[in-house]
N, C-alpha and C positions, 0 to 999 in steps of 0.2 A: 576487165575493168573499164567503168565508162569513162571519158574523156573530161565529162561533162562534170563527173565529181570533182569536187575542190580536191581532194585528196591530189588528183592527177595534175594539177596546175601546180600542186607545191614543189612534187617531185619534177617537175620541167624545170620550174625555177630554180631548184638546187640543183639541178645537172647545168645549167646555166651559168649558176656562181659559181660553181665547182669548175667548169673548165674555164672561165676568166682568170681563178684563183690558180689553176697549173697552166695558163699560157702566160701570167705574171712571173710565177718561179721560176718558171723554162727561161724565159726570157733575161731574168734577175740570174740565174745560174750561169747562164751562156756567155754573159757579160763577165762575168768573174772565176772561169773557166781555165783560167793560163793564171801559172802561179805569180808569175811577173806583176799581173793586174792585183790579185791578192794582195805584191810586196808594196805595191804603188800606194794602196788603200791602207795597208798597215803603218806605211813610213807619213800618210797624210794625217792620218789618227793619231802621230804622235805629236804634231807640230802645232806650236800654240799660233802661228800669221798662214801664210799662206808658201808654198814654193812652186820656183819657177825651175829652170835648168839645172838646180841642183839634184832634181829627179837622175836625169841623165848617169852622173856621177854616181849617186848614189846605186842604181841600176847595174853599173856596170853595162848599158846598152846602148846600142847607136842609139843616137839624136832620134830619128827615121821612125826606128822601134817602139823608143818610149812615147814619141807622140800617136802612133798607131793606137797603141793601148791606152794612152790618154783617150783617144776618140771615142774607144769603144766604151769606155768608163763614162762618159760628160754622156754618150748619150744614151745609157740605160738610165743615167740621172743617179751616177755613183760620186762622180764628181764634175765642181761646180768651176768653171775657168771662167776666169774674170778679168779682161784685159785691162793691162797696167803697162803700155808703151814706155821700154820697148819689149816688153815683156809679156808673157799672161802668169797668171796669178792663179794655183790650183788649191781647191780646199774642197776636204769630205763633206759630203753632204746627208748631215748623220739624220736627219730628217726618214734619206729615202733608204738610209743603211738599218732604220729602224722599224720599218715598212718594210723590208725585208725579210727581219727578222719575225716581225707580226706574220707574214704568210707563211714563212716557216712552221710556224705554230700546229698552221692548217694539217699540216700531214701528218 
C-alpha cells in the first residue's frame, strides 16, 4: 500500500486516537485500581455537600492512607478538593467519572 493514499493517513490517525483512547483507560483504570479508591468514590457519590475527615472514619484507615489515595483520586481528576481552612472539602467529580465511562464505551 502507498503511503501517499488517503486510505493510509486514516488508518495512522485511528491507530493515533486508539492509543490516546487506551493510555486514557490505563491511566483512568490505574487511578481507581485499589478498592479503597473505588469506596472513597462510592461514599463521595452518595453525599449531597462535600466531606472532609469523615473519609478517614468512615474508611476505617490511617489519616496517612486515606490521603494517599485521595492524591491519587484529585489527580487522575476523580476528585475535586477544595480547600475550606481548616479543612479541604472533597467532591466527585462526575464530569470526569462520566468521561470515563464514555471511553469505556470505546472497548
Amino acid at each position: 500500500m502507498n503511503c501517499e493514499d488517503a486510505g493510509c493517513i486514516t488508518v495512522l490517525n485511528d491507530i493515533i486516537i486508539d492509543e490516546a483512547k487506551e493510555q486514557a483507560i490505563a491511566m483512568a483504570a490505574k487511578a481507581i485500581s485499589h478498592p479503597a479508591r473505588v469506596r472513597i468514590l462510592r461514599i463521595l457519590a452518595r453525599q449531597q455537600g462535600c466531606l472532609n475527615s469523615d473519609l478517614v472514619g468512615e474508611l476505617g484507615l490511617a489519616q496517612s492512607t486515606v490521603s494517599e489515595h485521595l492524591r491519587i483520586l484529585r489527580e487522575a481528576g476523580f476528585v475535586i478538593a477544595e480547600p475550606k481552612p481548616p479543612r479541604t472539602c472533597f467532591t466527585l467529580n462526575r464530569v470526569k467519572l462520566d468521561e470515563f465511562g464514555a471511553l469505556l464505551s470505546y472497548l
